[in-house]
C-alpha positions in Angstrom: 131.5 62.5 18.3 128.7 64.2 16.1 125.6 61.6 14.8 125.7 64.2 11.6 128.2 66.8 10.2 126.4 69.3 7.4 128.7 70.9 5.2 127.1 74.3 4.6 124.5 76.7 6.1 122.4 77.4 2.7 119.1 76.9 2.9 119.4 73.1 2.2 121.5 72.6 5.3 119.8 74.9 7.8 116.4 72.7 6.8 118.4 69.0 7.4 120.0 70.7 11.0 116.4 71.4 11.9 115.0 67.9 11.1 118.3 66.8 12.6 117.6 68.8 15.7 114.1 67.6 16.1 115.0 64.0 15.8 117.3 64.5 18.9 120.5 64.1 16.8 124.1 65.3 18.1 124.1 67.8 15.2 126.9 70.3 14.0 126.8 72.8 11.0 129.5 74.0 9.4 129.6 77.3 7.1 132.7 78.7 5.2 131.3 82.4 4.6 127.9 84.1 5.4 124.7 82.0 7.1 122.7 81.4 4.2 124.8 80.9 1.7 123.5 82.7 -2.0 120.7 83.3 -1.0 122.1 86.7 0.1 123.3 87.7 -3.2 119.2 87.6 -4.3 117.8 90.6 -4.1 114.2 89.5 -4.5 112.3 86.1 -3.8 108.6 85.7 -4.6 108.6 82.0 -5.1 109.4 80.6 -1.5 106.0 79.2 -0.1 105.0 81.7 3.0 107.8 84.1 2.0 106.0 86.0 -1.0 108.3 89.1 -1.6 111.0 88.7 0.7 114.5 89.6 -0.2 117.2 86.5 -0.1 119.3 88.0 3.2 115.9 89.0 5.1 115.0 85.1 4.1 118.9 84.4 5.4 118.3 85.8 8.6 115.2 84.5 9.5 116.4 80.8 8.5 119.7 81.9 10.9 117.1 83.1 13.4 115.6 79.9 13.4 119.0 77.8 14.0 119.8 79.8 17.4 116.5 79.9 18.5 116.7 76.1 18.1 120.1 75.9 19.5 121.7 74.3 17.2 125.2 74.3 17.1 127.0 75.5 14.3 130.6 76.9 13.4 132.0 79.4 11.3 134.7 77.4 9.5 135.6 76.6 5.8 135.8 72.8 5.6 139.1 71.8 3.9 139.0 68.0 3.6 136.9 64.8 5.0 138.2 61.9 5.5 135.8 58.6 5.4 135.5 55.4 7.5 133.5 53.9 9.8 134.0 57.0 12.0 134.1 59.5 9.6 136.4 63.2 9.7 136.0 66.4 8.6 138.6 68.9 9.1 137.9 72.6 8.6 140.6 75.6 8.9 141.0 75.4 12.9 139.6 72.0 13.8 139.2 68.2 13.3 135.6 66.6 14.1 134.6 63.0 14.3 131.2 62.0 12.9 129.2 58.9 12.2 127.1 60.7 9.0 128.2 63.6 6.9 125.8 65.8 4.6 127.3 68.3 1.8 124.8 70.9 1.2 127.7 73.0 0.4 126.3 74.7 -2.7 128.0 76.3 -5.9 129.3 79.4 -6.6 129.2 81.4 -9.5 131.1 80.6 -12.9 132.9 83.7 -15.1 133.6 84.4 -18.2 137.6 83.8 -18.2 138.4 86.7 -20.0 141.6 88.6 -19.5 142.0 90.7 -15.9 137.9 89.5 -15.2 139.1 88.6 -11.5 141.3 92.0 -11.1 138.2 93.9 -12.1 135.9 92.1 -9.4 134.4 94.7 -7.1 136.1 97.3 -9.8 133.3 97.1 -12.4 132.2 93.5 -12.4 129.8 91.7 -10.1 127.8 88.7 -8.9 125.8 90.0 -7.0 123.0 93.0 -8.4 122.0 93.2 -4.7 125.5 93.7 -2.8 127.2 95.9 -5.6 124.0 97.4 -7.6 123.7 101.1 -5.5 127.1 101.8 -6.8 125.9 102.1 -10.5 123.2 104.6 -9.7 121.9 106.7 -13.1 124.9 104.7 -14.7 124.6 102.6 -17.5 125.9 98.7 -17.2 125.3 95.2 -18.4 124.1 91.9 -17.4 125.5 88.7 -19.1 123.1 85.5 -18.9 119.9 83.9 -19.8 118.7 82.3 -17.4 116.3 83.1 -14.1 119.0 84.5 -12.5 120.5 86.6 -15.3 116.6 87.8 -15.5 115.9 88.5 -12.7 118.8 90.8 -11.3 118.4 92.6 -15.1 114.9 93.7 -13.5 116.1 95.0 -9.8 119.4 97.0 -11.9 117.1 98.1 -14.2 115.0 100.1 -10.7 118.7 101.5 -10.2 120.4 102.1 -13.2 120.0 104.4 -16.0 120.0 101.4 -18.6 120.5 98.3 -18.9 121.9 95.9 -21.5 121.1 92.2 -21.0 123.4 90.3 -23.6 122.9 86.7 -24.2 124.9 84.2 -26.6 121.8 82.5 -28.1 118.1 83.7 -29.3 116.2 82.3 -26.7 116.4 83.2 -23.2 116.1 79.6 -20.7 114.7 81.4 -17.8 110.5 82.0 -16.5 108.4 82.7 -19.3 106.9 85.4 -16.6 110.5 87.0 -16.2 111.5 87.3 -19.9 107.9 88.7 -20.1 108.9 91.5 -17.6 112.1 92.3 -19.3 110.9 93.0 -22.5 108.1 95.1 -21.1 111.0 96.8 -19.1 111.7 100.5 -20.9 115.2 100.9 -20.0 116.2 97.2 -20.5 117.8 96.4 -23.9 118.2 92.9 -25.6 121.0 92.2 -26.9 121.0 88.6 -28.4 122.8 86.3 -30.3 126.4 88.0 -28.9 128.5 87.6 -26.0 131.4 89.8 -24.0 135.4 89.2 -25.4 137.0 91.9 -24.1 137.1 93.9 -21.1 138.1 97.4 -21.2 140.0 99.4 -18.5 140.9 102.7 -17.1 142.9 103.4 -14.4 142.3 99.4 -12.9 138.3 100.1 -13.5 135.9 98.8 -16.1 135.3 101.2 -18.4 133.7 99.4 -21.5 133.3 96.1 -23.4 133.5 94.6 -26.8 131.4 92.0 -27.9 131.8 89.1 -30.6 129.8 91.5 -33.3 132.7 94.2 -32.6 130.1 96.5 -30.7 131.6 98.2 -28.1 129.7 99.4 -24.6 130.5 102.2 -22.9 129.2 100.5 -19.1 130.3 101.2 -16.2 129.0 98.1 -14.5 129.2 94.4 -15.9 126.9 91.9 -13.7 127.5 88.2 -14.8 125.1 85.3 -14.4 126.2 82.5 -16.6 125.8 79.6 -14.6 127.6 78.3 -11.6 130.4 75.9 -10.0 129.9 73.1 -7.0 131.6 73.9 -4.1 133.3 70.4 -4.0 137.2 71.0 -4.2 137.1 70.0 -0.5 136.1 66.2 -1.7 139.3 65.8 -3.6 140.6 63.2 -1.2 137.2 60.7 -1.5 136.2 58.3 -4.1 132.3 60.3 -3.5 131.2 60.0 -7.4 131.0 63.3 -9.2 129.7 64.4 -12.8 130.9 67.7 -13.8 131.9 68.3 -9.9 128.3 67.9 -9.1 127.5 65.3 -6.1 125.6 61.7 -7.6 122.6 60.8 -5.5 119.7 58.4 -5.2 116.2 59.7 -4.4 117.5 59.4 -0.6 119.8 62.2 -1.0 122.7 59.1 -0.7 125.8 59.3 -2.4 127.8 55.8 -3.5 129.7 55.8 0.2 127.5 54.8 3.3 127.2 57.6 5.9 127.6 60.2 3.3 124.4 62.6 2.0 124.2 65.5 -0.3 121.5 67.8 -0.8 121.1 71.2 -2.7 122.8 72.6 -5.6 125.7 70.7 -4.7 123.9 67.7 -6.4 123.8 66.8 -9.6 120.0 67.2 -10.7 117.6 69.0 -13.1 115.8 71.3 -10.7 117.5 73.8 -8.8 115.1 76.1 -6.9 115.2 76.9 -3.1 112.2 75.3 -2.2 113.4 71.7 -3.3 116.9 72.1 -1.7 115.1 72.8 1.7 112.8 69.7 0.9 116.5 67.6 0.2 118.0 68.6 3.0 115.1 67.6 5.2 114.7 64.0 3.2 118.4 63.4 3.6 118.2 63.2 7.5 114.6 61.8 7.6 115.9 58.5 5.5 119.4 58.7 7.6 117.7 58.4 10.9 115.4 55.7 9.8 118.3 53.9 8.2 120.4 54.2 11.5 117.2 53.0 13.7 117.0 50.2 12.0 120.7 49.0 12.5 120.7 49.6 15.4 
């Protein structure tokens, strides 16, 4: 049996298995995709203290680094259910485990438009990710949906690839750093387009070919990059009465959720702030107060 189980290997739960580790805890992580989690869709990070300018999968693999240099056990499994009791269970695709405490650092993915054949077109002409899929629009015109960081900041990197970029947002205002919306109107071969959003794709042969927008302007892109929010990862909690709001994970200031034994930490929480430097200080506050809370019952 495992003192702690952490749902995810984002940055929030690689910083709570090393606290974990440290504290001489019986520690496994669990991870249903890539080590790291989204920070390997970023394709620039200048924000991260002692990081300055590092791109998110070079920040990935150093935080990876760090768990096998540590030895700390981990799995490559997607977690399907939990089960919670004294001793509580979390079952993943090819095994059962038995824990006393469970943290969900298990992050959010992100959330699409919903428009017809979006999820065909995916790796076709759409994207989530400027730094996996930007190369392929080299000297090629596409468009980023959003307004937020995010949507900012992966408008800038294209913008180093492409040949132009349109960055279309539904309202006047954009919501992200006043320094990044600074950037991207300075940015020559950026192009605002405001106050209008994306209703229909348009295809060729199964690819992208073109949009329409609300305002009955059509695009001639080859590339559509969308960045209008995201999803928690939380289907796997459908069997638990953990409390929720908007599928984001209720905590105290602990990192506690309403059942004992059970922590969350990250973007799977429910919060106002949602930056990589306080997920790594969440993860790390979650096992801190768990193992003083278990010394003291003991």
């Amino acid at each position: 049996m495992y003192d702690l189980i952490i749902i995810g290997m984002g940055i929030s739960g690689i910083s709570a298995s090393i606290y974990a580790k440290r504290a001489n805890l019986k520690v496994l992580l669990l991870e249903g995709s890539t080590p790291g989690g989204t920070i390997n869709k970023i394709s620039k990070i200048d924000n991260y203290p002692g990081n300055f300018n590092i791109s998110g999968p070079d920040l990935a693999y150093n935080l990876f680094n760090e768990v096998n240099k540590m030895e700390i056990e981990y799995k490559l499994e997607k977690v399907t259910d939990i089960l919670l009791d004294k001793v509580k269970i979390v079952k993943t695709t090819n095994n059962v485990y038995e824990t006393k405490n469970i943290l969900i650092a298990s992050g959010r993915y992100p959330k699409m438009l919903g428009l017809e054949n979006e999820e065909k077109l995916l790796g076709k002409g759409i994207s989530t990710c400027a730094l996996c899929d930007g190369i392929f629009y080299k000297n090629k015109e596409i468009a980023v949906v959003g307004g937020g960081s995010s949507a900012l900041s992966e408008a800038l990197y294209l913008a180093n690839i492409a040949s132009k970029v349109y960055l279309i947002h539904r309202r006047e205002e954009f919501r992200g750093e006043k320094e990044l919306i600074k950037k991207v109107k300075e940015k020559d071969n950026i192009k605002l387009i405001l106050n209008d959003e994306v209703i229909k794709l348009d295809i060729k042969n199964d690819t992208l070919k073109g949009i329409t927008l609300k305002s009955g302007k059509t695009l001639n892109i080859q590339g559509l990059f969308i960045y209008i929010g995201f999803i928690p990862n939380t289907d796997f909690l459908k069997n638990t009465n953990i409390k929720m709001e908007d599928g984001y994970i209720l905590v105290d200031n602990h990192q506690k959720t309403n059942i004992n034994g059970v922590y969350a930490s990250g973007d799977v929480t429910k919060k106002d702030i949602y930056q990589i430097v306080s997920a790594a200080s969440e993860g790390a506050e979650a096992v801190i107060y768990m193992n003083q809370l278990d010394c003291s019952n003991t």
